[in-house]
DSSP file (Angstrom, degrees, kcal/mol; ACC not computed):
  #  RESIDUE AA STRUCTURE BP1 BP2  ACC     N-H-->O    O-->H-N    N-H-->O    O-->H-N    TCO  KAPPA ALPHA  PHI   PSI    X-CA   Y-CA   Z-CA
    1    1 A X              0   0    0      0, 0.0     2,-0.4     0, 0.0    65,-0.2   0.000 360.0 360.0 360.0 136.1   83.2  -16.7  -29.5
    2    2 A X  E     -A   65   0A   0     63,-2.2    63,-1.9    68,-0.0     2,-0.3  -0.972 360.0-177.1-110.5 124.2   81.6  -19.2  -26.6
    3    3 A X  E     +A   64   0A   0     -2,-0.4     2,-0.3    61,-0.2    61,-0.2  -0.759   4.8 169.8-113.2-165.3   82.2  -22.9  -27.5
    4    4 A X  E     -A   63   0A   0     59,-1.3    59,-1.4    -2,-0.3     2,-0.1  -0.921  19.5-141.3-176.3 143.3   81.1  -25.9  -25.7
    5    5 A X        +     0   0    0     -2,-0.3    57,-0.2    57,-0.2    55,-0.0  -0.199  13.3 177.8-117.2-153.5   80.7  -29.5  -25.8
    6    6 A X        -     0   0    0     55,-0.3    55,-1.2    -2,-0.1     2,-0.8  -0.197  21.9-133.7 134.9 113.2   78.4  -31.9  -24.8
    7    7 A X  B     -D   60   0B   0     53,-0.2    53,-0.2     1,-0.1    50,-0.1  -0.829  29.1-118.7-124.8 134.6   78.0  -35.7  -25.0
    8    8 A X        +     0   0    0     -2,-0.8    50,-1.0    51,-0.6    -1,-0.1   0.460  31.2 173.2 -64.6 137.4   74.8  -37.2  -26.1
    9    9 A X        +     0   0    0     76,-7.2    48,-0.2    48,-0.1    -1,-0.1   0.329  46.1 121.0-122.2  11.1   73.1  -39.4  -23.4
   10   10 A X        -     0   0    0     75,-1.8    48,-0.2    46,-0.2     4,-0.1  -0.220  67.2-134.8 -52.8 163.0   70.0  -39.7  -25.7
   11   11 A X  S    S+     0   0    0      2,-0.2    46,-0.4    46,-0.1    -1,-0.2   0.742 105.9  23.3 -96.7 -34.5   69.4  -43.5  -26.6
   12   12 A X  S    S-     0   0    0      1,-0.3     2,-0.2    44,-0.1    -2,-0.1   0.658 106.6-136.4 -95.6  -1.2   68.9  -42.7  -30.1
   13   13 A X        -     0   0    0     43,-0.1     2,-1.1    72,-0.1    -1,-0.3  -0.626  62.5  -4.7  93.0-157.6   70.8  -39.5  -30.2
   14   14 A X  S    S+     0   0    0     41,-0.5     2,-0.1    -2,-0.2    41,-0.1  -0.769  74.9 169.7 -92.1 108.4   69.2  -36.4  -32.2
   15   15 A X    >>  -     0   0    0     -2,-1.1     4,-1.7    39,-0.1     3,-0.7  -0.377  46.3 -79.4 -84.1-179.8   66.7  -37.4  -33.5
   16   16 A X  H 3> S+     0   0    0      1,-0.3     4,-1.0     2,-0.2    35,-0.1   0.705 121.9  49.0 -59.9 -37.2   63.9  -35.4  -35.3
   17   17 A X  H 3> S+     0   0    0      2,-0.2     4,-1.1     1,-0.1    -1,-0.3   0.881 117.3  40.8 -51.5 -48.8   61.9  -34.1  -32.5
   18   18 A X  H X> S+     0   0    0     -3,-0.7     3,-3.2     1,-0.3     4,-3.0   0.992 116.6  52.2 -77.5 -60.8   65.0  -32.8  -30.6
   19   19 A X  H 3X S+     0   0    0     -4,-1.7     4,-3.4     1,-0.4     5,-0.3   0.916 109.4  51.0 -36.6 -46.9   66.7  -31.5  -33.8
   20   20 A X  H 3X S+     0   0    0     -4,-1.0     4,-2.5    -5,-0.4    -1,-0.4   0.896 108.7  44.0 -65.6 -35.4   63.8  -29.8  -34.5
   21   21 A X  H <X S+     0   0    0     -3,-3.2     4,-1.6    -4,-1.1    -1,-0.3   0.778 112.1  61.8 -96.1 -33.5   63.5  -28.1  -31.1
   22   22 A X  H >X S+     0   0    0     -4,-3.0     4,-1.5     2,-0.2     3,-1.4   0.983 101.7  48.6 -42.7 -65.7   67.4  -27.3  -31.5
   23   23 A X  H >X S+     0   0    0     -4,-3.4     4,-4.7    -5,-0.3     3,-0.6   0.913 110.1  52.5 -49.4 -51.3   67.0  -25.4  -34.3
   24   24 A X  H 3< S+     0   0    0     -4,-2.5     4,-0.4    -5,-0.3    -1,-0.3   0.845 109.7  46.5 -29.3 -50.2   64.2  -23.6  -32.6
   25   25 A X  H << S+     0   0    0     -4,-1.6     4,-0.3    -3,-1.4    -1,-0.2   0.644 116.1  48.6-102.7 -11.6   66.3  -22.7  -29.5
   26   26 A X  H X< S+     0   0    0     -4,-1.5     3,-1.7    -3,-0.6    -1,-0.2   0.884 105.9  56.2 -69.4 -58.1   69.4  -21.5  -32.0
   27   27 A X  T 3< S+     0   0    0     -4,-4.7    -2,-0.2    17,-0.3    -3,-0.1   0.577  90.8  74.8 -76.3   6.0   67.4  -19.5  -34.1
   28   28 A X  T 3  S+     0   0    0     -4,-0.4    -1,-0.3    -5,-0.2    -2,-0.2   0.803  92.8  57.0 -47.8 -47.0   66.3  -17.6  -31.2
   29   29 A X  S <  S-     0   0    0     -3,-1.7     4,-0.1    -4,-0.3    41,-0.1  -0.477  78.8-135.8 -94.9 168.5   69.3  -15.9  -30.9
   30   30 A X  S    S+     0   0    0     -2,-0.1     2,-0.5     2,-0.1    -1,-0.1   0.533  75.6  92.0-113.1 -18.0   71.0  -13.7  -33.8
   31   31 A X  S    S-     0   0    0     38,-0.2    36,-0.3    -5,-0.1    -2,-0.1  -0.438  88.6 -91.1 -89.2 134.9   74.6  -14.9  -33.3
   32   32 A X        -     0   0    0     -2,-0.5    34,-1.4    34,-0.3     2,-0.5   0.045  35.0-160.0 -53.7 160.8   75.7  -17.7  -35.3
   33   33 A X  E     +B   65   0A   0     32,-0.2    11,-2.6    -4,-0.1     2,-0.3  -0.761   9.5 179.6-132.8  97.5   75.5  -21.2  -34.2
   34   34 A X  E     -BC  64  43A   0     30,-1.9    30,-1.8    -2,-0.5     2,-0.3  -0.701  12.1-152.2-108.8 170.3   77.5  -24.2  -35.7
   35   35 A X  E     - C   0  42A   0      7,-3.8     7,-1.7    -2,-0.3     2,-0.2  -0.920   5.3-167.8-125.4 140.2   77.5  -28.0  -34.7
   36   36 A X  E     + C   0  41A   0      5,-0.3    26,-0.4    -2,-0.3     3,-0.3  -0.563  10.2 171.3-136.3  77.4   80.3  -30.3  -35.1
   37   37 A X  E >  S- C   0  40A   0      3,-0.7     3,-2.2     1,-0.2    24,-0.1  -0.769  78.0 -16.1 -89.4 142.9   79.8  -34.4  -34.7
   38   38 A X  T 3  S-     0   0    0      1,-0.3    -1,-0.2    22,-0.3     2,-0.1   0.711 131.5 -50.2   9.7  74.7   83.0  -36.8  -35.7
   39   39 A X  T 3  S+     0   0    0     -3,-0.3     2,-1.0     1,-0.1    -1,-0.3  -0.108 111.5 118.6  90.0 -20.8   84.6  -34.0  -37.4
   40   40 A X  E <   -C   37   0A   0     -3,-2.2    -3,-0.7    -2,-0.1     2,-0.2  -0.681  47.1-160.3 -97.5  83.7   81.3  -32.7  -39.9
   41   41 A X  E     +C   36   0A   0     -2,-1.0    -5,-0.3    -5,-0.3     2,-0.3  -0.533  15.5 170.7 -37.3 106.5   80.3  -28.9  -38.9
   42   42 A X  E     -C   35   0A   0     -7,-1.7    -7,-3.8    -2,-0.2     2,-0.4  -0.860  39.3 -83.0-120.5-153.6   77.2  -27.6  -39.7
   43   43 A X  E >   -C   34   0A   0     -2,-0.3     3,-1.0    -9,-0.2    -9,-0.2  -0.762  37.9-145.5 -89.4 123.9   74.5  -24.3  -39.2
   44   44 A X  T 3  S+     0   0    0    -11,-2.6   -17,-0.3    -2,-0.4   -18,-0.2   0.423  94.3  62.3 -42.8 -30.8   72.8  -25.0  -36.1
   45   45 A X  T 3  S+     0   0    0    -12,-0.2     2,-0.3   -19,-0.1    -1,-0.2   0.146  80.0  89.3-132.8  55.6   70.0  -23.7  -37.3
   46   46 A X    <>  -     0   0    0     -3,-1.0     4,-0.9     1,-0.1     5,-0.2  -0.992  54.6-161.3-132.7 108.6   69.2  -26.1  -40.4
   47   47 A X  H  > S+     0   0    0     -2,-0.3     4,-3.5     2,-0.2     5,-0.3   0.944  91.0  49.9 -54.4 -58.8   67.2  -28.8  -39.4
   48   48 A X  H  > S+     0   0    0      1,-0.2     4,-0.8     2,-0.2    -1,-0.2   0.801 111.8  58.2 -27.1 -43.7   68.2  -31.2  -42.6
   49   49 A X  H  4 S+     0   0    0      1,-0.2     4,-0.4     2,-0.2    -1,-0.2   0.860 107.2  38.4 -72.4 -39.0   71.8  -30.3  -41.6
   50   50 A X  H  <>S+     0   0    0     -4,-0.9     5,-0.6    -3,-0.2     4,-0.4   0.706 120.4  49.3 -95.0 -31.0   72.0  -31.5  -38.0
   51   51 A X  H  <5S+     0   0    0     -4,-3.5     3,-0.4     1,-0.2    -2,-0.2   0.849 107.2  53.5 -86.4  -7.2   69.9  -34.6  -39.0
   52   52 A X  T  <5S+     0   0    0     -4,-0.8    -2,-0.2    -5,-0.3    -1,-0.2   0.591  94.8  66.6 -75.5 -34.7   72.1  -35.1  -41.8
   53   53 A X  T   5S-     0   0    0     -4,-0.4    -1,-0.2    -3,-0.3   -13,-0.1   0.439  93.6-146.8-127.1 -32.5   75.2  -35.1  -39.2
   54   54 A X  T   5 -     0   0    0     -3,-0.4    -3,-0.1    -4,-0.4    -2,-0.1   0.803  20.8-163.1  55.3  26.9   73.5  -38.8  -37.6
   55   55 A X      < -     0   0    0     -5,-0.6   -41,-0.5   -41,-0.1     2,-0.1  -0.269   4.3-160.8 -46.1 160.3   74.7  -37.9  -33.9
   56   56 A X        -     0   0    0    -43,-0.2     3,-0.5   -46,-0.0     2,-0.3  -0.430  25.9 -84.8-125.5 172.5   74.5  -40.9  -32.1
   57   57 A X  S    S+     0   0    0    -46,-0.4   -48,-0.1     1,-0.2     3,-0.1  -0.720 120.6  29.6 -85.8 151.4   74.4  -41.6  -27.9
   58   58 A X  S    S+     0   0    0    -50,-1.0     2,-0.2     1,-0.3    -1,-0.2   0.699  99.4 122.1  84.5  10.4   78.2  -41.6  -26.4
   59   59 A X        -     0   0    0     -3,-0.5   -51,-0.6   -53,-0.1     2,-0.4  -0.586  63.5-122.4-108.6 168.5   79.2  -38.9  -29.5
   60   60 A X  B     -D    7   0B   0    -53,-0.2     2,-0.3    -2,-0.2   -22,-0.3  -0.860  17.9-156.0-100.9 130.4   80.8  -35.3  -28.7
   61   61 A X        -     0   0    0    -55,-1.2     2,-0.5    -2,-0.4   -55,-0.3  -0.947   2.3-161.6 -89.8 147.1   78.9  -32.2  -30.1
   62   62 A X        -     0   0    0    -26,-0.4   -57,-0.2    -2,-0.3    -2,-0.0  -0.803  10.6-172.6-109.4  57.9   81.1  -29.6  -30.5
   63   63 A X  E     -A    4   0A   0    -59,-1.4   -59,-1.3    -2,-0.5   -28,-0.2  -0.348   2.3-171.0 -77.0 163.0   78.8  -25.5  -30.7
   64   64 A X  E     -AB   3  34A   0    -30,-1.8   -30,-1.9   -61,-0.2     2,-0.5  -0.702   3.5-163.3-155.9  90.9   80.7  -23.0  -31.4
   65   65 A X  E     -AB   2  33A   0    -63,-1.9   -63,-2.2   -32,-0.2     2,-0.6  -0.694   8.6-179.8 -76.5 122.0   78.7  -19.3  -31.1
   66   66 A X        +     0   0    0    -34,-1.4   -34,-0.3    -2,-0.5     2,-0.2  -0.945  39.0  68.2-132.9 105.2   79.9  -16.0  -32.5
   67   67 A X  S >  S-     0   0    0     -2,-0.6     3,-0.8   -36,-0.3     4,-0.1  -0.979  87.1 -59.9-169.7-167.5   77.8  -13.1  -32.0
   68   68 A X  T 3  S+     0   0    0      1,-0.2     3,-0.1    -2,-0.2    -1,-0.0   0.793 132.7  33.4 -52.9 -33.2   76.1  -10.1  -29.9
   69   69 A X  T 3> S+     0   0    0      1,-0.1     4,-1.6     2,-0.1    -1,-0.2  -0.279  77.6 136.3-130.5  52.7   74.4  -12.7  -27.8
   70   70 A X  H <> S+     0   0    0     -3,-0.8     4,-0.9     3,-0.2    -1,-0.1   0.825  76.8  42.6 -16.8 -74.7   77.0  -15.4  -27.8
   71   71 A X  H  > S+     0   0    0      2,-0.2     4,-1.8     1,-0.2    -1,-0.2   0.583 108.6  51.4 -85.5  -5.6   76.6  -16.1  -24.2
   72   72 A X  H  > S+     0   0    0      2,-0.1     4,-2.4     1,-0.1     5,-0.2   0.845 112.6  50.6 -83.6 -16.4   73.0  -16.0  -23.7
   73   73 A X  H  X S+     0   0    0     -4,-1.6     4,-2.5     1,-0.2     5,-0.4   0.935 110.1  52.5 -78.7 -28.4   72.6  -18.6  -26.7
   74   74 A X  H  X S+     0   0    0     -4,-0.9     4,-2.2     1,-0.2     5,-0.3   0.937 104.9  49.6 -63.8 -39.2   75.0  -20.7  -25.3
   75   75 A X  H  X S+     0   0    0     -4,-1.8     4,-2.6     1,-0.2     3,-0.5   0.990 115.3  46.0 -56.1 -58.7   73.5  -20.8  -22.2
   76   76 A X  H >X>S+     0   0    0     -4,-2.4     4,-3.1     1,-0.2     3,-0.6   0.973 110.1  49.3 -15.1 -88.2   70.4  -21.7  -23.8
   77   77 A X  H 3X5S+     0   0    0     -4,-2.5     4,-2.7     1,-0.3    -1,-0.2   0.870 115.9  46.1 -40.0 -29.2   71.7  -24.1  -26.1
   78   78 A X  H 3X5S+     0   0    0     -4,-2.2     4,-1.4    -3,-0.5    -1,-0.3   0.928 111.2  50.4 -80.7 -40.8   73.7  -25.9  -22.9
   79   79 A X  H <X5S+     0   0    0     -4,-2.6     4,-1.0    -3,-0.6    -2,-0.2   0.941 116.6  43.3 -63.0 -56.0   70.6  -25.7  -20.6
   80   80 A X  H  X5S+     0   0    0     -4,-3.1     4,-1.4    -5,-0.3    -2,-0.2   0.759 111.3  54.3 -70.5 -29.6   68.4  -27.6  -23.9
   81   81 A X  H  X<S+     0   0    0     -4,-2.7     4,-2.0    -5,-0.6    -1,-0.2   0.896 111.9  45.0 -77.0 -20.9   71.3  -30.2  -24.7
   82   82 A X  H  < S+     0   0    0     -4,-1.4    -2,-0.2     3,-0.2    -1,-0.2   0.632 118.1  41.0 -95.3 -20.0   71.1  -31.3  -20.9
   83   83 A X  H  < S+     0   0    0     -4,-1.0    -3,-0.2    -5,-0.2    -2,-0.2   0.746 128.6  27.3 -93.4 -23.1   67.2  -31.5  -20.6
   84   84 A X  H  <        0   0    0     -4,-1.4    -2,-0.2   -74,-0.0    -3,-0.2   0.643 360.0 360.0-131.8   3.2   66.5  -33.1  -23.9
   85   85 A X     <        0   0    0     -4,-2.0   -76,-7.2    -5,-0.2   -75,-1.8   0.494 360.0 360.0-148.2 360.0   69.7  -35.3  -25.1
């Protein structure tokens, strides 16, 4: 399992676009992907779920990947949280 944090410099946080484009860049990969703001986990690659979740700017996400391609989604996912929030 690869985790990783990252904390939001977005001004509105994740909002739909980025969510949207999250889920995309999770569900690229086959290994699972959860998300964790002030304590509420969900599947990384459920849009509803992550908007659901309200991150804010100045909040922690928390991923946590477990799979065959752990570390290339992570990288991914770390690479997308620092260009788009």
């Amino acid at each position: 399992m690869v985790e990783f944090t990252y904390v939001i410099t977005d001004e509105v946080g994740i909002h739909a676009r980025p969510a949207g484009m999250l889920v995309k860049t999770a569900s690229a990969y086959d290994s699972s992907v959860t998300l964790t703001v002030n304590g509420n986990t969900v599947d990384a690659k459920r849009l509803l779920s992550i908007m659901k979740l309200g991150a804010g700017k100045g909040q922690t996400a928390a991923f946590a990947i477990e799979g065959e391609d752990e570390e290339a989604a992570a990288e991914a996912l770390k690479a997308f949280m620092q260009e788009n929030l």
